[in-house]
C-alpha positions as protocol buffer text, in pm:
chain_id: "A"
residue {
  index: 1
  type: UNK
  ca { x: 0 y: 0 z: 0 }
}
residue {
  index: 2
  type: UNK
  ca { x: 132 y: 384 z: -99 }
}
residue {
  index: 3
  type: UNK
  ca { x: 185 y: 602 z: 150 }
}
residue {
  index: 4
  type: UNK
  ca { x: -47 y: 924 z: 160 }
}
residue {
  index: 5
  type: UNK
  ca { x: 90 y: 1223 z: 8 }
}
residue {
  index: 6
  type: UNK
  ca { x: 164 y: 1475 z: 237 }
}
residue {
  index: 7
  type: UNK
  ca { x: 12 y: 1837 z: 228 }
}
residue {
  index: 8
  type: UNK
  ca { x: 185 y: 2101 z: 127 }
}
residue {
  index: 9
  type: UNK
  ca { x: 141 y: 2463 z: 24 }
}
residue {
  index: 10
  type: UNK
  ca { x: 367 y: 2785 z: -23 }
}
residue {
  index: 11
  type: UNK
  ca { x: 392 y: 2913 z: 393 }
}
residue {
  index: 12
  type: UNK
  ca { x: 217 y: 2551 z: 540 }
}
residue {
  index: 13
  type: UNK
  ca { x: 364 y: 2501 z: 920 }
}
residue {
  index: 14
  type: UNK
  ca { x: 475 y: 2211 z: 1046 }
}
residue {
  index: 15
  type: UNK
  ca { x: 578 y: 2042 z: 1383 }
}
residue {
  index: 16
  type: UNK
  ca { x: 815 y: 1786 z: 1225 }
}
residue {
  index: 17
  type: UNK
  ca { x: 925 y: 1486 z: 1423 }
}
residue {
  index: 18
  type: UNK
  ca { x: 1183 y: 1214 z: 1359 }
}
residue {
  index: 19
  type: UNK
  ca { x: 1305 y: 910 z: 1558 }
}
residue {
  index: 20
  type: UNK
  ca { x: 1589 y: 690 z: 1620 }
}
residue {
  index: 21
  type: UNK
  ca { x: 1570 y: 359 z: 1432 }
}
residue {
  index: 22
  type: UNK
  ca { x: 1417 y: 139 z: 1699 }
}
residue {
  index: 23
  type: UNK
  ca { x: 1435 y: 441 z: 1963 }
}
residue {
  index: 24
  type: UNK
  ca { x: 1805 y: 440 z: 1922 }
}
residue {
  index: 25
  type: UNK
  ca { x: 2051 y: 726 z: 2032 }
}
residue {
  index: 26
  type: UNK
  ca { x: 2090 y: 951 z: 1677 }
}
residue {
  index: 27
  type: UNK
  ca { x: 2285 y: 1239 z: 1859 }
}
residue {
  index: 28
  type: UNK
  ca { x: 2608 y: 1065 z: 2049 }
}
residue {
  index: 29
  type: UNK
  ca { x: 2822 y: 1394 z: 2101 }
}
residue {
  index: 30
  type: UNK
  ca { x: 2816 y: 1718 z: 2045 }
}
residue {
  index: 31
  type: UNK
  ca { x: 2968 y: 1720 z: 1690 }
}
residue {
  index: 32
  type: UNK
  ca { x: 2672 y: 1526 z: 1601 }
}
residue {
  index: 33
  type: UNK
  ca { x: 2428 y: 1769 z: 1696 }
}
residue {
  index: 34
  type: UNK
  ca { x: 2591 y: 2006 z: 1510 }
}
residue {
  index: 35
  type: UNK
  ca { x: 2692 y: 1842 z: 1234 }
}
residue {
  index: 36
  type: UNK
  ca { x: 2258 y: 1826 z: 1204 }
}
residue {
  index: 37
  type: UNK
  ca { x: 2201 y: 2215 z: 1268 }
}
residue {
  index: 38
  type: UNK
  ca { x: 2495 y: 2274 z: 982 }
}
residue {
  index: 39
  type: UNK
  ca { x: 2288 y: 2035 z: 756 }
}
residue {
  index: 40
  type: UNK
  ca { x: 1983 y: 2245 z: 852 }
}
residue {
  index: 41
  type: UNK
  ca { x: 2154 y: 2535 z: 796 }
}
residue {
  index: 42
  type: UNK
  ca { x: 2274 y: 2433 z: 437 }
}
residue {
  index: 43
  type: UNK
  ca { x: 1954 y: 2332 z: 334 }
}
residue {
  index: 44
  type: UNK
  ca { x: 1782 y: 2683 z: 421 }
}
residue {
  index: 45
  type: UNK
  ca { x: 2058 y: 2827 z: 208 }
}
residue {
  index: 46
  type: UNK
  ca { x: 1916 y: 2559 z: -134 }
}
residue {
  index: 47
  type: UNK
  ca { x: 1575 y: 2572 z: -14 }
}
residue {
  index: 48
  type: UNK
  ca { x: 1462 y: 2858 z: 202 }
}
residue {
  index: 49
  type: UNK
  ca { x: 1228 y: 2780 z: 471 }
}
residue {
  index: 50
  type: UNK
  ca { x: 1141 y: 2986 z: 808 }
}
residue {
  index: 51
  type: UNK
  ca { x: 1271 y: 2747 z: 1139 }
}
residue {
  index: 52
  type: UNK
  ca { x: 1025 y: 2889 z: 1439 }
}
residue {
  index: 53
  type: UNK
  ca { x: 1163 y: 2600 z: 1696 }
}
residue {
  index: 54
  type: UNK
  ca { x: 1382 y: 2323 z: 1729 }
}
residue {
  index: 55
  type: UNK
  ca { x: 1489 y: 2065 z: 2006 }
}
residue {
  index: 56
  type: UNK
  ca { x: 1728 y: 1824 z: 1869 }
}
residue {
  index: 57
  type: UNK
  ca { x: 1712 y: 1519 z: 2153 }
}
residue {
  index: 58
  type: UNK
  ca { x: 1917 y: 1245 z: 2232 }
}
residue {
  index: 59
  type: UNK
  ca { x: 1703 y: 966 z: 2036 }
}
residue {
  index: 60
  type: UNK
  ca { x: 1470 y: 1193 z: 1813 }
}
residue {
  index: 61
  type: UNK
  ca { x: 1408 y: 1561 z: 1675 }
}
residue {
  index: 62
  type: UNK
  ca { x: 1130 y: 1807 z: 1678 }
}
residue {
  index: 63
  type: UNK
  ca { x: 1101 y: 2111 z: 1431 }
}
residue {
  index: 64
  type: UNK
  ca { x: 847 y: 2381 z: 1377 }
}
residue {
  index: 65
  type: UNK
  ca { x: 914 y: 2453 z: 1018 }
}
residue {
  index: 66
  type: UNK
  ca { x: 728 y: 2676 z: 752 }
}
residue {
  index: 67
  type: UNK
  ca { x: 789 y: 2630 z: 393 }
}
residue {
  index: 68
  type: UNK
  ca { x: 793 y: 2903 z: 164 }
}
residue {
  index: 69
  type: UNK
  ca { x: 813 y: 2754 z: -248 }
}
residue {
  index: 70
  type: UNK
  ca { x: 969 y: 2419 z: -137 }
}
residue {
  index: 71
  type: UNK
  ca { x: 796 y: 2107 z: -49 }
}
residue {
  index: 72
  type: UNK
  ca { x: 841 y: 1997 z: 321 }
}
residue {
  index: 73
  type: UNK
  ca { x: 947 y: 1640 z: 157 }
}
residue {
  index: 74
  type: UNK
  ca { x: 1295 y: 1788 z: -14 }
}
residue {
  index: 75
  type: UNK
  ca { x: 1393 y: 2030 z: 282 }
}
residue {
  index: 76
  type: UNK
  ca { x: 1366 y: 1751 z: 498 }
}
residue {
  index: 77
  type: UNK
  ca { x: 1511 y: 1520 z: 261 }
}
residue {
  index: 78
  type: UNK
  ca { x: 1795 y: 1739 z: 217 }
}
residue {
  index: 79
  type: UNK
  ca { x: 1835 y: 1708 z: 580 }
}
residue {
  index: 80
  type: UNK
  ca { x: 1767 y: 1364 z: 703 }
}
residue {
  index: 81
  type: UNK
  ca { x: 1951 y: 1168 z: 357 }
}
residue {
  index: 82
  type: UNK
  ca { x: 2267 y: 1362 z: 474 }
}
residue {
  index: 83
  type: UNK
  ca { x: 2275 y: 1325 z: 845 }
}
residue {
  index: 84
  type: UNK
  ca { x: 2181 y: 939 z: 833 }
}
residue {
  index: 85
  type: UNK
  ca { x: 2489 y: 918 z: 568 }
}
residue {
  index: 86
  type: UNK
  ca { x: 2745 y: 1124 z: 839 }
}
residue {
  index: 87
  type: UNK
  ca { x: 2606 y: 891 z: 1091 }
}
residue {
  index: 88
  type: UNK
  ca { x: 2660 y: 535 z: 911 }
}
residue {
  index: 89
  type: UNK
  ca { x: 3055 y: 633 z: 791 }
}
residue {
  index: 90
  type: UNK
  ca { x: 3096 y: 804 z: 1117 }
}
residue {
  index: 91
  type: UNK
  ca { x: 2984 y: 491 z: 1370 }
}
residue {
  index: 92
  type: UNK
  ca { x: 3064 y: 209 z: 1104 }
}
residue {
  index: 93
  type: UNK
  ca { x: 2688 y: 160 z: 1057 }
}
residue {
  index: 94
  type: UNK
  ca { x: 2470 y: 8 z: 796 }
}
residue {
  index: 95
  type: UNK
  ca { x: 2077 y: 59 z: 789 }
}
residue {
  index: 96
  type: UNK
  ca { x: 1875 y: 291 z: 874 }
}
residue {
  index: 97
  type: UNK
  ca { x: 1892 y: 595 z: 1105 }
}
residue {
  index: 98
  type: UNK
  ca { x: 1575 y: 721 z: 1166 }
}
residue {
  index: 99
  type: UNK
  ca { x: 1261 y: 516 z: 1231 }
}
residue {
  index: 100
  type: UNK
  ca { x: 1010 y: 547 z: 922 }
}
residue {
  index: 101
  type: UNK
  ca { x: 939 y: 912 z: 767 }
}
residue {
  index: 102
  type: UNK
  ca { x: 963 y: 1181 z: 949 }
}
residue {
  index: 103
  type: UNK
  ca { x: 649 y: 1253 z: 1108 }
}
residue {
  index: 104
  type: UNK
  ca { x: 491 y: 1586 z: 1011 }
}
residue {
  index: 105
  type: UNK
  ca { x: 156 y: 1753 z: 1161 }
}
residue {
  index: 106
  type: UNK
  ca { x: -26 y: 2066 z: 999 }
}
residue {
  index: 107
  type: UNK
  ca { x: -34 y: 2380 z: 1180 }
}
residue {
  index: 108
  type: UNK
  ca { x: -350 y: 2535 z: 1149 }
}
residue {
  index: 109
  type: UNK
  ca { x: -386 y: 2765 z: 1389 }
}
residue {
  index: 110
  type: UNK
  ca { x: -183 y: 3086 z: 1594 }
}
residue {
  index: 111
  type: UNK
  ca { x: -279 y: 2863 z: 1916 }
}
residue {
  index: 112
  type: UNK
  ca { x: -174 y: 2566 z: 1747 }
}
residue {
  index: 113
  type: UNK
  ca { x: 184 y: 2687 z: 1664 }
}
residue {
  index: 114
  type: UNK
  ca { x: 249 y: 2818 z: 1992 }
}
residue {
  index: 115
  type: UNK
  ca { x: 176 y: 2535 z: 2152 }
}
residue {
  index: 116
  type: UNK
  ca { x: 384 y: 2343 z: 1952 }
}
residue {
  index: 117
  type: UNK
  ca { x: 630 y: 2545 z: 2021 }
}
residue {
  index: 118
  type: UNK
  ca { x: 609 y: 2549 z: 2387 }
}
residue {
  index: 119
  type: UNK
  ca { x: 585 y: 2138 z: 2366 }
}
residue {
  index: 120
  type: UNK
  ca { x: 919 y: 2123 z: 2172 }
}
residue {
  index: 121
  type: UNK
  ca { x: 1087 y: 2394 z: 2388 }
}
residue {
  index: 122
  type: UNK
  ca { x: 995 y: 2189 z: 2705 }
}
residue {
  index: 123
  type: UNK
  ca { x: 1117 y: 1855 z: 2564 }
}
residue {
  index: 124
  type: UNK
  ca { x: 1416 y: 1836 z: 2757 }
}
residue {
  index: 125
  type: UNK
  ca { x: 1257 y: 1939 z: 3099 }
}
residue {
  index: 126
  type: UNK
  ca { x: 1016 y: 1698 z: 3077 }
}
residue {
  index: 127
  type: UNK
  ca { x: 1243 y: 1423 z: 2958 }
}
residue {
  index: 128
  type: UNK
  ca { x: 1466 y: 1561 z: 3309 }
}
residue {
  index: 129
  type: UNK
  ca { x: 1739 y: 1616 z: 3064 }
}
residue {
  index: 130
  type: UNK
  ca { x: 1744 y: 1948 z: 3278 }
}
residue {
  index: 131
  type: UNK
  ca { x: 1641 y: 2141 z: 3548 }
}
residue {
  index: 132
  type: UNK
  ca { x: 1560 y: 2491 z: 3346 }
}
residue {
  index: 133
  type: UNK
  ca { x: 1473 y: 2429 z: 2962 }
}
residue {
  index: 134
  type: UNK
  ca { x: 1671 y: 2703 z: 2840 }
}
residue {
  index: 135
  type: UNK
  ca { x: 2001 y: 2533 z: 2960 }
}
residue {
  index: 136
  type: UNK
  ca { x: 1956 y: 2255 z: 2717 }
}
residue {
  index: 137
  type: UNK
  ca { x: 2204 y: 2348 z: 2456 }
}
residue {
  index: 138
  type: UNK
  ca { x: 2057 y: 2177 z: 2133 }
}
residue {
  index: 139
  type: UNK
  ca { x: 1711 y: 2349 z: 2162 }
}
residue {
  index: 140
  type: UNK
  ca { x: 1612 y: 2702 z: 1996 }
}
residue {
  index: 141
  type: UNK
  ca { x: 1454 y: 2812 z: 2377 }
}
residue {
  index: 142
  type: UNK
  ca { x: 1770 y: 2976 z: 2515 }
}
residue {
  index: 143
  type: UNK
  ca { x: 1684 y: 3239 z: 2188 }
}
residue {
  index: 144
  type: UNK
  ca { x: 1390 y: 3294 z: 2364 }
}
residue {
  index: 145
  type: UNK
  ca { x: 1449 y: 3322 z: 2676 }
}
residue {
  index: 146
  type: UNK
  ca { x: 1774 y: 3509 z: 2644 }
}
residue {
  index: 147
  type: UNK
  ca { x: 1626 y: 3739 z: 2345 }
}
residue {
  index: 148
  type: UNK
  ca { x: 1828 y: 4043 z: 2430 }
}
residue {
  index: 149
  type: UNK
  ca { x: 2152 y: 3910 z: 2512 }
}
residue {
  index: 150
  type: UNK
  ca { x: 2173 y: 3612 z: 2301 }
}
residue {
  index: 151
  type: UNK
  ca { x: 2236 y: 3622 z: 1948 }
}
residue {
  index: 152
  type: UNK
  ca { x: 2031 y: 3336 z: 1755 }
}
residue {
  index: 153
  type: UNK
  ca { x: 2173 y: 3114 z: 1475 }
}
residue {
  index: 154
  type: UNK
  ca { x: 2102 y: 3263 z: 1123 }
}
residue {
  index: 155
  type: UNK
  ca { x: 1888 y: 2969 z: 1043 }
}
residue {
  index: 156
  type: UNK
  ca { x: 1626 y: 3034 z: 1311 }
}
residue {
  index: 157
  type: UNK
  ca { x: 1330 y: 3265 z: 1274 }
}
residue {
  index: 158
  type: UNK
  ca { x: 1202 y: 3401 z: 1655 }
}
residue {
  index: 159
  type: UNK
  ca { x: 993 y: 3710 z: 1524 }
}
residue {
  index: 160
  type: UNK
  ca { x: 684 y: 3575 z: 1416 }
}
residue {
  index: 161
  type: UNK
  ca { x: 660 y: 3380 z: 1783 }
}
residue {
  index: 162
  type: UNK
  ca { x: 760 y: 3621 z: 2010 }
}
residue {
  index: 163
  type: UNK
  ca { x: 508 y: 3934 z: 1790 }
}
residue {
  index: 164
  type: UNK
  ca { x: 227 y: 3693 z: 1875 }
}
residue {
  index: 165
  type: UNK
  ca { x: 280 y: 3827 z: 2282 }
}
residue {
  index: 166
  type: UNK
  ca { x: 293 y: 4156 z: 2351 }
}
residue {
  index: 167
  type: UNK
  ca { x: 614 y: 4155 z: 2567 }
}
residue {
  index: 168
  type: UNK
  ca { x: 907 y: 3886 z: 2497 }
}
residue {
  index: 169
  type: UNK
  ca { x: 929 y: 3776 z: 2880 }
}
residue {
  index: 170
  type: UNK
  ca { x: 526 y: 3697 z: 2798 }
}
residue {
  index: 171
  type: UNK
  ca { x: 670 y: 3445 z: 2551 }
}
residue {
  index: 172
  type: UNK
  ca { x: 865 y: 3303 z: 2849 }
}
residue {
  index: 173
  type: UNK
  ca { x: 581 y: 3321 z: 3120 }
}
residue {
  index: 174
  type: UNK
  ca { x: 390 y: 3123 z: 2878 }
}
residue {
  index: 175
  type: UNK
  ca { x: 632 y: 2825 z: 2855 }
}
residue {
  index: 176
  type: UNK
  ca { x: 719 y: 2790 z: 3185 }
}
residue {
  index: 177
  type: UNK
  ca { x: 446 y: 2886 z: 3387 }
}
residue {
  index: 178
  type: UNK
  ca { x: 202 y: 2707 z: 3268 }
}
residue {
  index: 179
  type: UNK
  ca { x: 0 y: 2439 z: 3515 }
}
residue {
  index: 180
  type: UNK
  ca { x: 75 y: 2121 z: 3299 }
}
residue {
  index: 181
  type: UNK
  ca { x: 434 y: 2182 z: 3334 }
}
residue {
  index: 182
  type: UNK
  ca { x: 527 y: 1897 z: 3448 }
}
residue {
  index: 183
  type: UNK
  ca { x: 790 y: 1621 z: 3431 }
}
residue {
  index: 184
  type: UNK
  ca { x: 796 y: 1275 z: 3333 }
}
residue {
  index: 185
  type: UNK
  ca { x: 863 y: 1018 z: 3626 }
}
């Protein structure tokens, strides 16, 4: 059986996700996380694309991507064909990397994208990867958090998040503060 095409239109939102092969460990140092945001990086140079979010965890991924006149299926293409590649030569690997197709879900609404966002910022928190989410070094919150000191990568966009609150610290209040907060056990 086919798989369903996926969606897509010029400006369509995502919350991508993408897994380990069998839940396995696709980030083992830090030149592996980075080697994925240069990949990232490289592809929004070929095929432009806003990045709103991005948590890049031990075993899986989560971005909040927007397309602009490129299909979701060759950004991410672009991204994931590479990085599985670097990851086989680098760990003497055969197979697969990631588990399936990336997942991708719609955004169709402001609330909708926010709380995506806040759900991939708070990824490591709840996984008790850390005790504040904005130390976790291979997520885009610390951009938020730290908006006036820290400088974010060129590849992320923080503007259209942080204009839908009326004050940047409201951006934070919302992601940290709210009641469901909480981690897992």
């Amino acid at each position: 059986m086919s798989r369903k095409n996926r969606i897509w239109y010029p400006g369509a939102i995502y919350h991508v996700t993408s897994r380990g092969n069998r839940r396995a460990t696709i980030f083992c140092d830090d030149h592996d996380y980075t080697k994925y945001l240069s990949l990232l990086s490289e592809t929004q140079q070929t095929y432009p694309f806003q990045l709103h979010a991005f948590c890049l965890m031990p075993n899986h991924l989560h971005l909040l991507l927007e397309t602009n006149d490129t299909h979701i299926r060759d950004i991410m293409w672009s991204i994931q064909t590479p990085y599985a590649r670097y990851i086989n030569k680098k760990y003497d690997l055969v197979g697969h990397v990631f588990q399936g197709r990336y997942g991708s879900e719609m955004i169709n609404s402001q609330k909708y994208f926010i709380d995506a966002s806040r759900y991939i910022h708070l990824n490591p928190y709840k996984a008790s990867l850390v005790d504040d989410p904005a130390d976790y070094p291979w997520s885009s919150y610390m951009y938020y958090r730290h908006v006036n000191s820290v400088i974010p990568p060129s590849f992320l966009n923080t503007t259209k998040t942080l204009s839908l609150f009326s004050e940047h610290n409201n951006y934070y209040l919302y992601v940290e503060h709210e009641p469901e907060q909480t981690r897992q056990q």
